[in-house]
N, C-alpha and C positions, 0 to 999 in steps of 0.2 A: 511632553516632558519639559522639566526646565532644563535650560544651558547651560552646559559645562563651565564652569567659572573661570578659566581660562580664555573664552570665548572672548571676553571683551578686550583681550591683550594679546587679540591675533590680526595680522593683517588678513586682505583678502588671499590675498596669494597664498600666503599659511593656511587658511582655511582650503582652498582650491587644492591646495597639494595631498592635504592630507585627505581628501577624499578620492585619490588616486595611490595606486600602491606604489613603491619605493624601487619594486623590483617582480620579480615573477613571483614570489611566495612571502615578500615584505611590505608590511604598511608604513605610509610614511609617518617621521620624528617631526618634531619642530627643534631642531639644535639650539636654536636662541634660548630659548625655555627648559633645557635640556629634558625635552621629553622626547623616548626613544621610542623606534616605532616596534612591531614586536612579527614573530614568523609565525607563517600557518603551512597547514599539509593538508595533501589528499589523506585520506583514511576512512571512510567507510567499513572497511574489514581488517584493516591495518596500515600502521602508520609508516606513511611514504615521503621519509625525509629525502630532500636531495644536497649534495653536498653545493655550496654554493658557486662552484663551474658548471652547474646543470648547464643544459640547453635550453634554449629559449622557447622550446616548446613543450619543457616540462616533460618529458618522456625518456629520461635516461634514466638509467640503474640509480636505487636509493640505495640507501643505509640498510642493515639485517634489520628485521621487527616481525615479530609473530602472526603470520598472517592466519586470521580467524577463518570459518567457514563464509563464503558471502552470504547474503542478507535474501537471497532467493532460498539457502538450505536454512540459516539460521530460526527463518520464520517458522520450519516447519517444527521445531519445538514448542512452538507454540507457550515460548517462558518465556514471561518478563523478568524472572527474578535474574536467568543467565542472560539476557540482555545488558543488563546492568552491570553483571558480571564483566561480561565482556569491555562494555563504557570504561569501566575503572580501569581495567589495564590496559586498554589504550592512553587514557589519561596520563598513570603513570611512564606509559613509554614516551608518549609527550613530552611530557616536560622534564624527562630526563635527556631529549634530544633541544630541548628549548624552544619549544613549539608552542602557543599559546590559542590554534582556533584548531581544530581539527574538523575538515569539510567532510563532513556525514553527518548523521545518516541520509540514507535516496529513500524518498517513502515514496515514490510514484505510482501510480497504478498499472498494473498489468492488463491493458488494451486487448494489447496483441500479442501473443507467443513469439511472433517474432521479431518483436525489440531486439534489439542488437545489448543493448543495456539492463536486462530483466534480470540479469544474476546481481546487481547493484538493489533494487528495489524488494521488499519484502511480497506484495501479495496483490491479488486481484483484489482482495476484500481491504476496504476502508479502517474498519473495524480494529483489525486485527493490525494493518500497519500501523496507525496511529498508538495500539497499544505498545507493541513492541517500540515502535521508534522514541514513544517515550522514555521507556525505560532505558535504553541506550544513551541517552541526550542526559538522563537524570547519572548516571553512569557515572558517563564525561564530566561534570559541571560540579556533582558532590565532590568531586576531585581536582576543582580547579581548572579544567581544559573546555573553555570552549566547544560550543557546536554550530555544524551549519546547515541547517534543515533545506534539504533540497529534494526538486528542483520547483519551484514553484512561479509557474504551474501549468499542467495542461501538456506535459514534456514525458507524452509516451512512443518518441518515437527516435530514432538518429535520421533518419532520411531527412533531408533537407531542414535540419533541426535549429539550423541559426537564422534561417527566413520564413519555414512554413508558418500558416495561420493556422490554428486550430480552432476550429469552429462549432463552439460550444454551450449549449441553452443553457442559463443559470441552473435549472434544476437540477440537471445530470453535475453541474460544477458542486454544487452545493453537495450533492447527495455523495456522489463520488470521487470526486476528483481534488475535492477542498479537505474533508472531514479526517483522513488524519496528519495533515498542515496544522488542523485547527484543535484537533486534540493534544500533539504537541507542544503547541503552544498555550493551550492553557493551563496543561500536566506540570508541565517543565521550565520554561520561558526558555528558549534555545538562544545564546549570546548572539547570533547571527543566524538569519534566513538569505539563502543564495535562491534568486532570482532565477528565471531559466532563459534559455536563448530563443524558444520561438514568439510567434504572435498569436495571443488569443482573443481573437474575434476582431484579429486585423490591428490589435494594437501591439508592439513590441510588450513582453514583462518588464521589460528593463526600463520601460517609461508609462509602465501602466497604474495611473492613479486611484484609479479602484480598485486595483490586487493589491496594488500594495500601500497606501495607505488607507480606502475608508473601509477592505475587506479583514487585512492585515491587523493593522493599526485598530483601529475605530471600534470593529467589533470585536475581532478576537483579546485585543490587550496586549498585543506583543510591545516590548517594551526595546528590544535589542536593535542592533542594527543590518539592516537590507544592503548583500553584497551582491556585485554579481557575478555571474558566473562566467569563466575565463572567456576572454574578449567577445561579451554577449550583449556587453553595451552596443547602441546604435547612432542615440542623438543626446552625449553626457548633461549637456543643461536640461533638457525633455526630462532626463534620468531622473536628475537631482530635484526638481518639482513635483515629482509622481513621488518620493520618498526613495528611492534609489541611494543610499547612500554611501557606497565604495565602490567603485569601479576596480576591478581587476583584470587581469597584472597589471604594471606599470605602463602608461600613457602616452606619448609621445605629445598630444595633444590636448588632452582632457583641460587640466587644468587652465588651458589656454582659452579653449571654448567656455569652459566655466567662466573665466571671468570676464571674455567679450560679450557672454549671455547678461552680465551680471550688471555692465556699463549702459549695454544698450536697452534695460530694462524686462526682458525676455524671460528674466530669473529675477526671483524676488531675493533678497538678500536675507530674508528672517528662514526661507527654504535651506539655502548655503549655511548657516548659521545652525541652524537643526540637523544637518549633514555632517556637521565638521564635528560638533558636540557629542553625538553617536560614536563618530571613530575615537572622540577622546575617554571617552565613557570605556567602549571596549579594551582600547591599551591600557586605561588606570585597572578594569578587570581582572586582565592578563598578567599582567606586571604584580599584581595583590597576591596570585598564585604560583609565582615564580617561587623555583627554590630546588636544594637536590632531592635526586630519587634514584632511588635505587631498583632496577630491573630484575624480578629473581624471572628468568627467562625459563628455566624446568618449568616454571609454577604454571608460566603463562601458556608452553606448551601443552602440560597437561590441560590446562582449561580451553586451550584449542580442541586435544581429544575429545574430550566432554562435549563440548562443543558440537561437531559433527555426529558423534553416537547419539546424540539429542533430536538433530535435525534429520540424518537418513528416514525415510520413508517405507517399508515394509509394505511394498506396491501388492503381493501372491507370493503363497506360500503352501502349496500341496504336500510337504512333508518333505522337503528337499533340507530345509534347515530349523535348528542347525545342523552344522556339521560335525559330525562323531570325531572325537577324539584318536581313534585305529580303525584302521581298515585297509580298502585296499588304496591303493593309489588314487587322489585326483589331479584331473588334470586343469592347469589351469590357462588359460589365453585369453592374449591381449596384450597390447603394449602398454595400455597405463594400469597394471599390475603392477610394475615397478615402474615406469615415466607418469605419476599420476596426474589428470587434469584437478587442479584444485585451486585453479581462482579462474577470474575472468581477465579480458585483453584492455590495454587502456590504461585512463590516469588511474587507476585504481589500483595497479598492478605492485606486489610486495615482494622485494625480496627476502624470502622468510628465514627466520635463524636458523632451522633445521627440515628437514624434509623427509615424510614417512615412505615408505612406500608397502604398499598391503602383500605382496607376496613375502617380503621379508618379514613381515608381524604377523603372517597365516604361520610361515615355518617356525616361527619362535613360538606361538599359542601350540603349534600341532605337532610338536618332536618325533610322535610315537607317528606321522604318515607321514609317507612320502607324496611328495607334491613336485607333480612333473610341469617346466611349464615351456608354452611357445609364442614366444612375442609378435609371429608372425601368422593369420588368421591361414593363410593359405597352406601352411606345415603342421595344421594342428587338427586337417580332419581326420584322417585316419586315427589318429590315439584318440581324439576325443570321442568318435564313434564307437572304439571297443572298453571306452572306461566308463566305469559303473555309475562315475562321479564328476561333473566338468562343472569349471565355472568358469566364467567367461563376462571380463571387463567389456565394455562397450561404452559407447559416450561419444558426444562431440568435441570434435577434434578442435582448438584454440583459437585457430580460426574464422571458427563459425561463431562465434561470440564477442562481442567488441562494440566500445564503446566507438563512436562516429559511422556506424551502419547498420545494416537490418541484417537478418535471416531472410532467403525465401524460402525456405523449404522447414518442416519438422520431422524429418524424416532423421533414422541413424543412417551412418555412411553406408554407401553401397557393399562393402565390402563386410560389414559388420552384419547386416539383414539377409546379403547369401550366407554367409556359413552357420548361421541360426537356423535359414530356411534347409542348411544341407543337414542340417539335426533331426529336422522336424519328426522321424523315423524314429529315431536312436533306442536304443534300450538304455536305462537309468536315470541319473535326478541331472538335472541342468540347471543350474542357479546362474542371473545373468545381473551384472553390477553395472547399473548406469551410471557414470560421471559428467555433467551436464548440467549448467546455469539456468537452463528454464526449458520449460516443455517440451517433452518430444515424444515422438510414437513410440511408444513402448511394445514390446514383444509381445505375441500373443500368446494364448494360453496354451496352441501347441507350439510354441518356441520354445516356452520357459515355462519348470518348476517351480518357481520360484524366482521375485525381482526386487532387487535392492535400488534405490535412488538416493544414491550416498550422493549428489548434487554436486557442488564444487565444495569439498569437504577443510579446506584451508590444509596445514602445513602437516598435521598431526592425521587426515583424513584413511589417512592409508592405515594406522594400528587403530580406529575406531571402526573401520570394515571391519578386521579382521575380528575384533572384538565382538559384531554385530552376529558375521558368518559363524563364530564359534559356539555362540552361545552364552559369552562370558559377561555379556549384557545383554537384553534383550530389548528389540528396535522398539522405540517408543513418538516416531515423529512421525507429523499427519502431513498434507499435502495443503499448500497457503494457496495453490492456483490448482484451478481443474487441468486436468490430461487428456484432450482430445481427440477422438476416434480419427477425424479427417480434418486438414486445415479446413475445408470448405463450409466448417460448422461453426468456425470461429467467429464471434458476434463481429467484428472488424474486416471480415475477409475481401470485403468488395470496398472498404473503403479505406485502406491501409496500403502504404501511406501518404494516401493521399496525389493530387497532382504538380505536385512539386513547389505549388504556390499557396492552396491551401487542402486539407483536410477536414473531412463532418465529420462530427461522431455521431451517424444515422442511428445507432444500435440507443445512443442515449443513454438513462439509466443499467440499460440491462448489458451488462458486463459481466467476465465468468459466470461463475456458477449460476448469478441469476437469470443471464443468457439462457444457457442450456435448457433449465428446468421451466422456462415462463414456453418453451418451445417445443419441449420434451424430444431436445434430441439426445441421441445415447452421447455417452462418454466412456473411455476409457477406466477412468479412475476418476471418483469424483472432488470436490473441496472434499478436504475434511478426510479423507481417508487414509487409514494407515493400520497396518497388523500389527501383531507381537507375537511371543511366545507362549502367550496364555488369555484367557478372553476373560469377558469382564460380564456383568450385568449388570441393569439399570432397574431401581423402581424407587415407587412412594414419592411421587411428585407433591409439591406444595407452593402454588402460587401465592405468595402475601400481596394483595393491591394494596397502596396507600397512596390516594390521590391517582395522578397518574403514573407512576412512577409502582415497580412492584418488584418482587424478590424471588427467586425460585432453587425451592431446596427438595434434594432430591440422594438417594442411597446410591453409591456405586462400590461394586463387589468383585474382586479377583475369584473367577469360579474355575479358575487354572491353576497349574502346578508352577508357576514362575513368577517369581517377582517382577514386577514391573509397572509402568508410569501409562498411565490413560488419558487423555485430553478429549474430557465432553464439551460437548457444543450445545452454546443454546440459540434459538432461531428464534423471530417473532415473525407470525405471518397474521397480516391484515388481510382477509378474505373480502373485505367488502369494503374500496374505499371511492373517494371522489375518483380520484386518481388513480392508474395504470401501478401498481405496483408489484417489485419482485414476489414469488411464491412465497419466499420467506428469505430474512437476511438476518448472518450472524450478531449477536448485539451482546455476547459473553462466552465465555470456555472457563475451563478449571482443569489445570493438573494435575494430576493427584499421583504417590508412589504407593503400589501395595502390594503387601507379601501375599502370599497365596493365602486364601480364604477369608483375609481381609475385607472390612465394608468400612466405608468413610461417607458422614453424610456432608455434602458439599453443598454452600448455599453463592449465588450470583446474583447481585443486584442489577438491575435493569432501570436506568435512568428514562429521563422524560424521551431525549433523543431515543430512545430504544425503538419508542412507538409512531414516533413523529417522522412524516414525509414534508422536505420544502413547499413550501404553494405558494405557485408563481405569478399568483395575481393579488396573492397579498406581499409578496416577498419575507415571509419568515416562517419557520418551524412552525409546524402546525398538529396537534395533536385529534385526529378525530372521534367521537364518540361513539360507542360501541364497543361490540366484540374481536377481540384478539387472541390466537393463538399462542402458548410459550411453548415452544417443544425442546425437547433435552434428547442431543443423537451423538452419536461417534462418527458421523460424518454428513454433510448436509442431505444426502440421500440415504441412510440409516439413521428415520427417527425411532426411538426408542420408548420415549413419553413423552405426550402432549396433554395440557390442560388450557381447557377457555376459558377468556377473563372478561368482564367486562369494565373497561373503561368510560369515566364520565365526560373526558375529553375538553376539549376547550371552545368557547365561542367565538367564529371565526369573522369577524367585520372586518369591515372598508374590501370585503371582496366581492359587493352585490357591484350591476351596471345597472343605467337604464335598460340595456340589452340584453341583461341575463334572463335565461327563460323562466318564466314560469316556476315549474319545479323547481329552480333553485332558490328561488325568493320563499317558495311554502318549506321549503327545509330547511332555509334562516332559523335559526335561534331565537334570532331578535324582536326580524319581522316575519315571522312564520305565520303564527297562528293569524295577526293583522289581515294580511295578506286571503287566508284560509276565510277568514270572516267576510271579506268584500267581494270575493268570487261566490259565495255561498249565496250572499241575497242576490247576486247578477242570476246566477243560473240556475238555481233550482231545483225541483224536482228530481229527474233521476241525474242528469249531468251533476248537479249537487251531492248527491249520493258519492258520485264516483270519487269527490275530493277525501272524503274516507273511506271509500271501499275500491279499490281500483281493479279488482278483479271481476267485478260486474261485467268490465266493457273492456278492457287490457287496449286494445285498439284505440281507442276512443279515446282514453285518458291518456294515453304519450304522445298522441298526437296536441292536445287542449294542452299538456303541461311544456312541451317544446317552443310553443308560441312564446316568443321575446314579451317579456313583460309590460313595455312602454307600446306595443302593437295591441294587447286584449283592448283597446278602445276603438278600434277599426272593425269589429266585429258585430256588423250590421242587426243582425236578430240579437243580440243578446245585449240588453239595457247596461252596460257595466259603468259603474260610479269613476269615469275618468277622474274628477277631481281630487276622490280619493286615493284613485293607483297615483295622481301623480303627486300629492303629498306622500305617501309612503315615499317615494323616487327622492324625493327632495329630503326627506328626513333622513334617507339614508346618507351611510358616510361615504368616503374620497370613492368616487369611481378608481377601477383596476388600472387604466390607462396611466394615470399619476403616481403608479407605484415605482420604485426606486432601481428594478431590475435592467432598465435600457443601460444604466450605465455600463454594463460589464461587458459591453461593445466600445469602449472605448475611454479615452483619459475625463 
């Protein structure tokens, strides 16, 4: 980028300053130049101003502000367009409090169910975060606020999360871990990216030159500026050379090391100069969108409602709801019937403008019944034993959820799992409401008639249950991470979190859902799953190829008596590739609303990415040729339509060695058939044969095509034209070893 034009009218020191903040939530001014520095907040799900006597640890009570559902429920609506939604009124409450960056959204991956942080992040699936978190950033930013795409990267855990190493092969980063950072940023251009506090692959983020500028920067096009995340700096000159360019909160020392790095040559001055010009770029931003605004706070609440009726999950459903209008009595228990859990613990935390709670919006939806309730599990067996009708809150308790530590367990409280198990007998319907940031063993099917995952529902969550429970909506939110039978199935379970210096990610690529199914262990409830009030059908698939990139359009049909909102999934599976790949991973969805007997034909384009796996010996997206799967399901284990495609793929160089075998030189593109020609006149007869028939001899041919390519000239009986294997060698391009991927071990 070019230089802030102010640049050349700054000292160093000016420059050094302003790339440390002013205060815990302010960037710094240069008063000489009267340029003023401007405030940022937490807010991820709502904006967390603090008044300016905060604590210096940023964890006292803010200001009222509508705290949305978190970003672990939100996802499960599976809409960008109320992402968006949501963006914009945060934005507005922004900068009606004078706030100019808002640090959200968390797009991280869901590892491990037991993050202590998982109710902040959207989803196990890449896919699917990066579309949402776009939409939220486009939200924010069409409205003038700032965003800070975090935490990037490799920051799936709280256990020892400002020193662990995360230790991570490009591929799994590439495939997983980066993709929706990178879709983010190419959707949106997020004003700022927040850095994370551990080490990946032993190098701090906060001074890691390859993430963040030639990964960042170089390839994706981010154009904003790289902050970090609160005191996650380590070595601030290191910082400010890797592209680090704000250090947060305020420094005691920063700017001091900055400019001793900067005297004694350690820091380049044109680095400092590119740092400084970023933070002037974002306060001229900030400052461009200042101005009043006006809070209609009803509006925001209701779109908090909306909100969580969107994202609750319709886990089972045997005929329990909804709930009839008269009858007899139900009974209801639990303490967060009225205390509801609806957000998570930490900097995140909002004080909301107003607060639901679901037994008082059951009594106001349900006049004509009585509704008995016991806040206490241990006073409410006997009534809930002889009523025809119980419904019973459950969830984890506050907690157990928090940002700076883990969960061990996925289990609900003790207390909450006996008086379900003292059900298990009962005569009548038992509907059980989970409230809960991220995964946990759900009830089984002789606990519960029925299971609501109204998740951390934000401020409004309590009249959008009740809304759900009545029937006056009907649930239409899928599940963004799978629900696991046993912790001990979870892809991370023996390598979480790690030994307190570093952590692998052994499992690699296969995370959630791909985990499960490349393994075929059961699950509770899978990606992707979620009821309603009426069912739907799927047909008349049609895949358009063009090039490699293709379209898939396909009929879905309300064949129920309810209106309501469907979220198909479409899945692409590569059955046959070089490489180890999931059974099939999400790569589109469509929402769709319909009245009963309604049919909408939906069409989803499916880009090049769709089909491409990273390959790590060329280091870039790779598309290969052949057949591919598109299948269209309502959940990744209900597919519903599948059609095979075939792909022309692309030709894949500088990925042969002199040491690659055999077979992969005759399946070159380039030098395939070459190759096919000079083993042909060496060996003849029926070994000849085999190089187009290999079912003649199966044994015989994988053992000849295994043989390293640069060795068929040691193979004493058989005359092979050395000179020519080793011009093909030499004609070929860069060997794998020279490829660009070592760096991502360090600066």
């Amino acid at each position: 980028m070019s230089l802030h034009p102010l640049i050349a009218e700054l000292t160093d020191a000016e420059k050094a300053a302003l790339c440390t903040g002013a205060s815990f939530w302010d960037l710094t001014g240069v008063p000489r130049l009267e340029i003023e520095g401007i405030s940022v907040s937490d807010g991820p799900h709502g904006l967390r101003k603090q008044d300016d006597d905060a604590d210096n640890l940023g964890t006292t009570d803010s200001r009222p502000a509508t705290c949305f559902p978190t970003a672990s429920g939100l996802a499960g609506s599976f809409d960008p367009e109320l992402l968006a939604r949501i963006g914009a009124a945060l934005a507005v409450e922004a900068r009606a409090a004078g706030v100019g960056v808002l640090l959200g959204p968390g797009v991280n991956m869901k590892r491990s169910p037991l993050c202590g942080r998982n109710f902040e992040y959207f989803s196990e699936d890449p896919y699917l975060a990066g579309e949402l978190g776009a939409a939220m950033v486009q939200g924010l930013q069409d409205n003038g606020i700032g965003a800070s795409l975090k935490h990037f990267a490799a920051n799936n855990q709280e256990s020892q999360r400002m020193s662990v190493s995360a230790e991570v092969e490009e591929r799994t980063l590439r495939e997983i871990y980066f993709p929706a950072f990178e879709t983010i940023v190419r959707k949106a251009q997020p004003w700022t990216v927040m850095c994370s506090y551990n080490r990946l692959n032993g190098t701090y983020a906060s001074e890691h030159r390859w993430l963040l500028t030639q990964v960042l920067r170089e390839e994706w096009g981010f154009e904003g500026l790289v902050v970090s995340d609160w005191f996650a700096v380590n070595d601030r000159a290191a910082g400010v050379s890797a592209g680090l360019d704000l250090e947060m909160p305020t420094s005691t020392d920063g700017p001091a090391r900055v400019l001793a790095a900067l005297e004694s040559g350690e820091l380049d001055r044109a680095d400092l100069d590119l740092a400084a010009s970023r933070v002037l770029t974002l306060i001229d931003r900030a400052h461009a969108s200042e101005g009043p605004a006006v809070v209609d706070i009803d509006a925001h609440h209701e779109l908090a409602r909306d909100a969580a009726r969107r994202s609750a999950v319709l886990l089972r459903n045997s005929g329990a709801l909804p709930l009839a209008g008269i009858g007899a009595p139900i009974v209801v228990v639990g303490p967060f019937a009225t205390t509801p859990r609806y957000q998570g613990a930490g900097s995140s935390r909002v004080v909301p403008t107003r607060l639901d709670n679901a037994l008082d919006a059951l009594r106001a939806a349900m006049p004509d019944r009585r509704i008995d309730y016991f806040p206490e599990f241990d006073q409410a067996a006997a009534a809930a034993a002889a009523a025809s009708e119980v419904v019973v809150f459950a969830g984890l308790p506050e907690v157990a959820e928090s940002e700076g530590y883990d969960r061990t367990v996925i289990d609900l409280p003790t207390e909450q799992s006996e008086f379900l198990d003292s059900l298990r007998q009962r005569v009548g319907k038992l509907t059980v409401v989970v409230q809960a940031g991220s995964a946990v063993a759900m009830p089984s099917a002789d606990h519960a008639d029925a299971i609501l995952l109204a998740w951390l529902g934000g401020q409004a969550g309590g009249g959008a249950i009740a809304d759900l429970l009545t029937g006056t909506h009907s649930p239409s939110g899928k599940l963004a991470e799978t629900l696991p039978v046993d912790l001990r199935h979870t892809p991370a379970h023996t390598a979480f979190p790690g030994d307190g210096h570093t952590v692998e990610y052994r499992e690699g690529i296969f995370i959630g859902y791909r985990w499960y199914e490349a393994r075929g262990l059961p699950v509770a409830y899978p990606f992707g799953h979620g009821l309603t009030y009426t069912s739907f059908d799927y047909s008349d698939l049609e895949v358009i190829v063009e090039g490699n990139t293709a379209t898939a359009q396909f009929n879905v049909t309300n064949t129920g008596e309810c209106a309501a909102a469907e979220i198909a999934q479409i899945y692409v599976a590569d059955p046959e590739a070089e490489l180890a790949r999931p059974v099939h991973e999400l790569k589109g969805f469509a929402r769709t609303h319909l009245a009963p007997g309604e049919s909408r034909r939906l069409s989803v384009e499916l880009d090049r990415r769709a089909f491409a796996y990273w390959h790590p010996r060329k280091g870039t997206w790779h598309v290969e040729a052949g057949e591919f799967i598109v299948q269209v399901g309502a959940s990744s284990a209900d597919i519903r339509l599948a059609q095979t495609i075939r792909l022309d793929g692309e030709p894949l160089y500088n990925h042969l060695s002199a040491t690659s075998t055999t077979g992969a030189w005759l399946a070159d593109p380039v030098h395939g058939q070459q190759v096919h020609d000079v083993l042909a006149r060496a060996v003849g007869g029926l070994a000849g044969m085999l190089l187009d028939n290999p079912e003649l001899d199966p044994g015989r041919y994988h053992m000849f095509v295994s043989i390293p390519f640069n060795r068929l000239g040691r193979i004493d009986a058989v005359d092979f034209d050395t000179e020519a294997i080793d011009e093909i060698i030499a004609t070929a391009t860069t060997p794998a070893s020279a490829a660009p991927e070592a760096g991502c071990h360090g600066r």
